[in-house]
C-alpha positions in Angstrom: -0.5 -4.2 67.5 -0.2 -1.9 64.4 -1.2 -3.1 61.3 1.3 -3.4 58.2 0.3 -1.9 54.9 2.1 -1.9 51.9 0.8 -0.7 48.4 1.9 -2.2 45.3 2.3 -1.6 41.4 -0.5 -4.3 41.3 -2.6 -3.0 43.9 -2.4 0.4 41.9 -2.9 -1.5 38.6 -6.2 -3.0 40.2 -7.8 0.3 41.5 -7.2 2.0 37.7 -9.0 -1.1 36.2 -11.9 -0.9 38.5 -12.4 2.8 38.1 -12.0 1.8 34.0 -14.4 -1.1 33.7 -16.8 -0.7 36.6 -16.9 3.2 37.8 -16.9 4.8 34.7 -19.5 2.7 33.1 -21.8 2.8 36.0 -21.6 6.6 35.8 -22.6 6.5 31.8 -25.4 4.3 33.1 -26.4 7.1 35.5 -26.2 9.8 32.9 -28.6 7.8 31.0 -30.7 7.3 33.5 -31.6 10.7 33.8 -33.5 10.9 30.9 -36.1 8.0 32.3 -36.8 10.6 34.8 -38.4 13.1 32.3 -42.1 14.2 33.3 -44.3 14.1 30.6 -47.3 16.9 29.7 -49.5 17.1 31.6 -47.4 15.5 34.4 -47.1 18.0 36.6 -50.4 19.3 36.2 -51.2 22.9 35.3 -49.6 24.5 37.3 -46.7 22.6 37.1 -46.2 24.4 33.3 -43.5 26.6 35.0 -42.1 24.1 36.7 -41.1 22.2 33.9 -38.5 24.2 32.5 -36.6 24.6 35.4 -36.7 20.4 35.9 -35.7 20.2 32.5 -33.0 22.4 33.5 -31.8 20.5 36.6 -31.6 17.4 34.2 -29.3 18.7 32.4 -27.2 20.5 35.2 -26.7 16.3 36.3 -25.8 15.5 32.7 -23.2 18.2 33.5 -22.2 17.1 36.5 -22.0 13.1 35.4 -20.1 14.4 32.3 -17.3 16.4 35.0 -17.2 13.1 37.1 -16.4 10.9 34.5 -13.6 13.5 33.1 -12.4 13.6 36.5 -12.0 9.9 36.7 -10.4 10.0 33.5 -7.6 12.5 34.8 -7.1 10.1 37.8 -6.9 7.3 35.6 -3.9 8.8 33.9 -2.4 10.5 36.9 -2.7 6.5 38.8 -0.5 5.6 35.4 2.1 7.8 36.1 2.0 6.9 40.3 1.9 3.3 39.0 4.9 3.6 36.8 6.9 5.4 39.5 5.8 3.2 41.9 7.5 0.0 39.9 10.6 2.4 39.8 10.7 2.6 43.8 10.0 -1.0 43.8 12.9 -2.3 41.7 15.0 -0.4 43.6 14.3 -1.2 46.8 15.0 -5.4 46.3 18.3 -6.3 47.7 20.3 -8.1 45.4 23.1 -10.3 47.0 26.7 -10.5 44.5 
């Protein structure tokens, strides 16, 4: 037997809060996280001198990447506005009202 799903205004509501208050934050805490990962001198050793730069440089490629992720949440955010507000459209059409 198939299973009914329906989606909601509330259901759509919930997912742009969580992505809000719990998503977004925990990818601010991830960002800032990358800075605990730092390697001090002479942490790599001698050697390690030319590696350095390029981990600095990966660090901050993540920063970047972090930084895209939570713009890109941002944008779906807004656009789940927009579905949300449509959606209670589609919704308040659809009730039968008896005269």
């Amino acid at each position: 037997m198939s299973q009914e799903i329906h989606v909601t205004s509330s259901a759509i509501a919930d997912i742009q809060r969580n992505l809000g208050e719990t998503f977004i934050p925990a990818l601010r805490e991830l960002k800032g996280h990358v800075d605990s990962t730092s390697v001090p001198f002479p942490g790599f050793g001698s050697l390690g001198l030319l590696m350095i730069g390029k981990y600095g440089g990966t660090q901050n490629d993540v920063r970047g990447m972090v930084d895209d992720a939570i713009d890109t949440v941002e944008k779906w955010i807004e656009a789940l506005e927009t579905i949300k507000k449509n959606w209670v459209k589609a919704e308040l059409n659809s009730t039968v009202v008896y005269k």
